[in-house]
N, C-alpha and C positions, 0 to 999 in steps of 0.2 A: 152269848159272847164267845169269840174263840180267839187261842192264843197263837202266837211265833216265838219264835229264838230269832237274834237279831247278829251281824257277825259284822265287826269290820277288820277283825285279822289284828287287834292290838299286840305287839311285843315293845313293852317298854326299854331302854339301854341299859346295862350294856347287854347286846346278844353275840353269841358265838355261833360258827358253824354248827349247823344240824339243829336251832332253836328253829328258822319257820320251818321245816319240813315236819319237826314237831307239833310247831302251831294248826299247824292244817290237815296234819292225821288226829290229832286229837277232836278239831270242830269238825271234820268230816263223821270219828266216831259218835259227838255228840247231837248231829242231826242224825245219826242211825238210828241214837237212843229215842230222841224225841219222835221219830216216822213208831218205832214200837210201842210207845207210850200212848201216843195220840195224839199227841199236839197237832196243831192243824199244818201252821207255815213256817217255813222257813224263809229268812230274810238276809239278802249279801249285796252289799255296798260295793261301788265302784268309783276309786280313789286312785289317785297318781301321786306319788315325792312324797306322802303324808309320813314321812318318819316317824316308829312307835306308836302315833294314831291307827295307822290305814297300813296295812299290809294287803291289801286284797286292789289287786287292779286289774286283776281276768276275772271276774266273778260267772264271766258263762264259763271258764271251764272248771271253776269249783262247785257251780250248780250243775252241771254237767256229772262231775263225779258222785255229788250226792242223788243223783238221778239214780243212779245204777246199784244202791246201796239203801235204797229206801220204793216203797210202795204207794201210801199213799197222802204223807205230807208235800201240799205245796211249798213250789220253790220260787220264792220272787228275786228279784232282781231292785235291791233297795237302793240306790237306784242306776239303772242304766243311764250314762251322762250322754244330753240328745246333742251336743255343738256339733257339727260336723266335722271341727278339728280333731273332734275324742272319737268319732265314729258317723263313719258317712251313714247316710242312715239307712240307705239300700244293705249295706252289713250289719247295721241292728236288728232290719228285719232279717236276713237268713238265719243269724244266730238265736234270737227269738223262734224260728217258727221249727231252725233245728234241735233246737231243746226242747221246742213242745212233743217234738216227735219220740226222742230218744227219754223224754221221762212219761209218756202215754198221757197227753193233757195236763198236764200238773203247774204251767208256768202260768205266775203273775207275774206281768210287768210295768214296771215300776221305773219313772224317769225322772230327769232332773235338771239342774242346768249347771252346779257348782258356784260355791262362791268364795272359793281360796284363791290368793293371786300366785302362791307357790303352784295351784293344777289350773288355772284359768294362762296365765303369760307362757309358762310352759309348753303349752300348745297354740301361743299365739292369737287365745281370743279374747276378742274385748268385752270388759263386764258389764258397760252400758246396752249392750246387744245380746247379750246373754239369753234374755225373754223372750226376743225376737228369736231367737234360733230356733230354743227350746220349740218352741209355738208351731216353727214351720216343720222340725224334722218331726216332731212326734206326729202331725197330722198328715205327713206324705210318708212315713215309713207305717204307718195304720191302711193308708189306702195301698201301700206295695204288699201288703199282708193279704190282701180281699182282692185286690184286681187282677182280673187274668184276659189281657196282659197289664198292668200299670201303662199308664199313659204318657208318662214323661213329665219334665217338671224344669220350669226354668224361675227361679227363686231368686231371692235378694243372698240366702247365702249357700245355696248349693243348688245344682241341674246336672240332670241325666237324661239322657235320651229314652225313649220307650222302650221297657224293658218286659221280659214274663219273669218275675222274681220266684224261684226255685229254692228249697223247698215250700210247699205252703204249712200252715200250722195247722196243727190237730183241732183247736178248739177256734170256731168261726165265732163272727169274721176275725178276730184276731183274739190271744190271750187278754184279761182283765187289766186294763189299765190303769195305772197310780200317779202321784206326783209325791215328790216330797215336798213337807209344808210346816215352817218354820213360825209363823206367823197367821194373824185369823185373815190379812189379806190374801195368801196366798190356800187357805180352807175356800172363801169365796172364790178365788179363780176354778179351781180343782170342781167344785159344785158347778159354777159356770159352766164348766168345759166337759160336765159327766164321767167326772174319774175319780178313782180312791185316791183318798186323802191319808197320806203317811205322815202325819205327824209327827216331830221332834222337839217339841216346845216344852216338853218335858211338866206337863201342868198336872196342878191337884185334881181330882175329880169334881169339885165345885168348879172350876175354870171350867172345867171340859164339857161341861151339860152347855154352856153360851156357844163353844167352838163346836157341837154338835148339831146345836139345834139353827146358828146360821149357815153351816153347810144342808141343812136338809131343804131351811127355807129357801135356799138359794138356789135349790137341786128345783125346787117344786116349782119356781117361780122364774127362774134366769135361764135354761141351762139349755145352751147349745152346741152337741157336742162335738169336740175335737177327733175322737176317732170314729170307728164304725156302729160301735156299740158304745151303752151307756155303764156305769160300774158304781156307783152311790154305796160307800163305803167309807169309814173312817177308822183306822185304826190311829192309835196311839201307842207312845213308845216310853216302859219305864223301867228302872234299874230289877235284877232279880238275883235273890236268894236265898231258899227257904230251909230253917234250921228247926228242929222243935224248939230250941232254945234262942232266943228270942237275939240275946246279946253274941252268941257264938255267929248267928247271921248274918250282925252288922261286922264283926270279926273279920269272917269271911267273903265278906260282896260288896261294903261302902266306900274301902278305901279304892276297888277298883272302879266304883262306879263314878266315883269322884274324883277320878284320874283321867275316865274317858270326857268330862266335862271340862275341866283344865285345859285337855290336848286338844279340845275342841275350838276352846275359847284364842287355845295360842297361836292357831292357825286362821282360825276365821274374825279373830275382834282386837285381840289385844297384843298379839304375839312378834315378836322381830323373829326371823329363824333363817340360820344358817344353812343350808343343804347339807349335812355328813359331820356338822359341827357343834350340831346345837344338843341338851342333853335334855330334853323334855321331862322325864323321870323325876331327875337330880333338880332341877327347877320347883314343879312341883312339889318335892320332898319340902324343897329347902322354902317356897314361898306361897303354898299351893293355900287357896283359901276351901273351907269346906262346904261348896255348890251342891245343889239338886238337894234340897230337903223341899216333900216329903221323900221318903227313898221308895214310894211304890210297892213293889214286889219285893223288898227286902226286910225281912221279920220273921218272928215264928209262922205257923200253920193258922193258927185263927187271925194274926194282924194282914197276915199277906191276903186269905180269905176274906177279909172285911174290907181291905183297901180294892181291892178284883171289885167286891160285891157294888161298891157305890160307882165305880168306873160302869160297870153293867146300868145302874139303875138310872146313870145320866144318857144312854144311851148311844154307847161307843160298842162296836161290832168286833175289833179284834183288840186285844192289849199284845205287842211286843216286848218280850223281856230283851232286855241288855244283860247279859251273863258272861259275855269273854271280854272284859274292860280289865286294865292294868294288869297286875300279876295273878288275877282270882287265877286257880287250881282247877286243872281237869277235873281232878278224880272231885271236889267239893262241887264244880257245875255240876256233873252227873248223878251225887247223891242229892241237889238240892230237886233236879229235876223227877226224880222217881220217888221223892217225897209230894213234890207237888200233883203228879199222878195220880199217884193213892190217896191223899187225902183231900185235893181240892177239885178237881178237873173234872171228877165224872158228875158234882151237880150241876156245874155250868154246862155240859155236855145236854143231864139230864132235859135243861130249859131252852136247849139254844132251838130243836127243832120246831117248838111254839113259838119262839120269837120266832125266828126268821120268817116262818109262812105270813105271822102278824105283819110283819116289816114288807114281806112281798105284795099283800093285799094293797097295804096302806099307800104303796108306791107304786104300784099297777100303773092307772090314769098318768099318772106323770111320766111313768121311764116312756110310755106310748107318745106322749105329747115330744119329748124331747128326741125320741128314734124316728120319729115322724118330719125330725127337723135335722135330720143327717143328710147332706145332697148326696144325689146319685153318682155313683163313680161315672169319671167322665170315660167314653168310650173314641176308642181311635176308629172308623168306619169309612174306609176300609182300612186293613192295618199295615202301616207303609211297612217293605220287606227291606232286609237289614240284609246287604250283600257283603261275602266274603271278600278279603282283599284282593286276590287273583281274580272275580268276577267284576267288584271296582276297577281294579284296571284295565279288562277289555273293554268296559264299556264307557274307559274314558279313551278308546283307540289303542293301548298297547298289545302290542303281540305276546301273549300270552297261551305258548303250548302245553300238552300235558308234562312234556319233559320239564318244562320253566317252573308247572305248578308243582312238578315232584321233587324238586333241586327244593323250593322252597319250603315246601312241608318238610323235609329231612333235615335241611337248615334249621327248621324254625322247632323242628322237636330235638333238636341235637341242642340246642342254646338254653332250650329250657332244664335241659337234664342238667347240663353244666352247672 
């Protein structure tokens, strides 16, 4: 089994100037730690108006900087939201295949649809069509990753002409693809469709072996996939912080872990919220109930090590910690993470090279049957040519000299400077 650190950029109210520029040199230094350590992935969330939850709503150019500052932890993208309103998906792929490049193959990517109406109405889309979106952008920005040239696409909720999408990514045909998945209907979709499964349902390890074992049956039996390749995977997501001292732990990592579930709850289930008025924190203080038991990763070195071990033995592939939730401390993530290093990391290390080949064997036959059931990228033959605007217009009869076309290119690069 292997682990991630998990980010969504929380600063609880009140903050002052110079708190995010804090917040994000501090998790930029704590994925450094973690690339030195070992840890495997890192994980960054893509959020809009999520006040005190969500401070992270460019997450490629935060994974971007941790690019440049680490070697060989991946960097997912937990998740890239697919609507076309949050991003067309011809720009999810550049930005995808341009962080695969500038981090040397490192990117998983990881999508989603959103289900806040504070980041869903904000950009105008509607929540009953949400899964429709998700569906169409993730499967034509996978084939704009692979196709040279992309073929063009006229959709129920976006089209573009045929295009050659520039840069391509280092890792073919595209980086590893995820979903988030909140629920076991949404583990079966993800198995459906041949993607990892990012879990947030925050379950005990007895839950997790049923959520495990219907995504693999589902992998073995259903699964046709949505991008180019297939990615049979589940990771799960739980609180983290490890103290030798068992009570100093919870001290330091439960009340933030139970902060980030609150702010979760008050935007996605139960919450009224004002934009710039509402005081999430101060709510919680004053009314917060205390959610997510068990705490997972959060105890001394042998509970956290025991709680890991039954997550491993029901047979989940990566565990994500949650570590920068409410007010937890830098400098207490950093020391809980080089605790967990030293004492728990290197035997799951020691086991995971035997599993994985195990898990490769066992899943052989199947990832074939379900790669086997990816259509062929459609091809344009011959590939209609795309004429510039001064050769459109001669050829729809206007007089068009070289003097006309030079007034215009001067025009047209003088406007853009402006």
């Amino acid at each position: 089994m292997q682990f991630g650190i998990f980010y969504e950029h929380q600063i609880p109210r009140p903050w002052k100037d110079g708190d995010e520029r804090k917040l994000f040199r501090d998790a930029l230094e704590q994925v450094e730690l973690a690339d030195r350590l070992g840890i495997e992935y890192a994980w960054e969330v893509e959020h809009h108006f999520l006040e005190e939850y969500s401070h992270s709503s460019a997450p490629e150019v935060f994974l971007a900087a941790c690019s440049q500052r680490t070697r060989n932890i991946r960097l997912g993208h937990g998740v890239t939201l697919m609507a076309p309103n949050y991003n067309h998906p011809a720009r999810v792929a550049e930005r995808i295949a341009t962080l695969d490049l500038v981090s040397d193959g490192r990117v998983e990517w990881g999508t989603g649809e959103s289900s806040s109406r504070i980041e869903l109405e904000g950009f105008a889309i509607d929540y009953m069509q949400k899964r429709e979106m998700w569906q169409e952008a993730v499967r034509e920005s996978a084939k704009m990753l692979a196709a040279n040239p992309y073929p063009g696409y006229a959709g129920k909720y976006f089209s573009m002409p045929h295009r050659n999408l520039v840069p391509k990514p280092l890792q073919k045909p595209h980086p590893p693809l995820w979903v988030a998945c909140s629920s076991r209907d949404t583990i079966r979709l993800a198995a459906r469709l041949g993607i990892g499964a990012l879990t947030f349902a925050f379950v005990d390890p007895a839950e997790a072996r049923y959520w495990v074992e219907e995504y693999y049956t589902t992998f073995k039996n259903e699964c046709e996939p949505i991008g180019r390749a297939v990615n049979p995977n589940v990771a799960m997501v739980t609180g983290f912080m490890c103290h030798e001292d068992s009570q100093e732990a919870l001290r330091r990592g439960l009340e933030g872990f139970q902060f980030f579930g609150y702010a979760l709850s008050h935007y996605y289930v139960t919450g009224t919220h004002l934009p710039g008025g509402f005081n999430i924190w101060d709510d919680f203080k004053q009314h917060g109930p205390k959610l997510f038991e068990p705490t997972g990763g959060i105890g001394n070195v042998e509970e956290v090590r025991t709680n890991l071990e039954k997550f491993e033995e029901m047979g989940v592939d990566q565990v994500i910690f949650i570590q920068q939730g409410g007010n937890n401390r830098h400098e207490h993530i950093c020391e809980s993470l080089e605790l967990f290093a030293a004492r728990i990391l290197p035997d799951f290390k020691a086991r995971h090279a035997a599993r994985a080949k195990r898990k490769a064997e066992e899943l052989a036959p199947y990832v074939e049957k379900a790669t086997s059931r990816i259509p062929p990228l459609e091809r344009l033959d011959p590939v209609p040519p795309v004429d510039s605007y001064p050769v459109m217009m001669q050829k729809l009869g206007a007089q068009v000299d070289d003097t006309t076309i030079g007034k215009r290119i001067a025009h047209s690069v003088g406007g853009a400077l402006q």
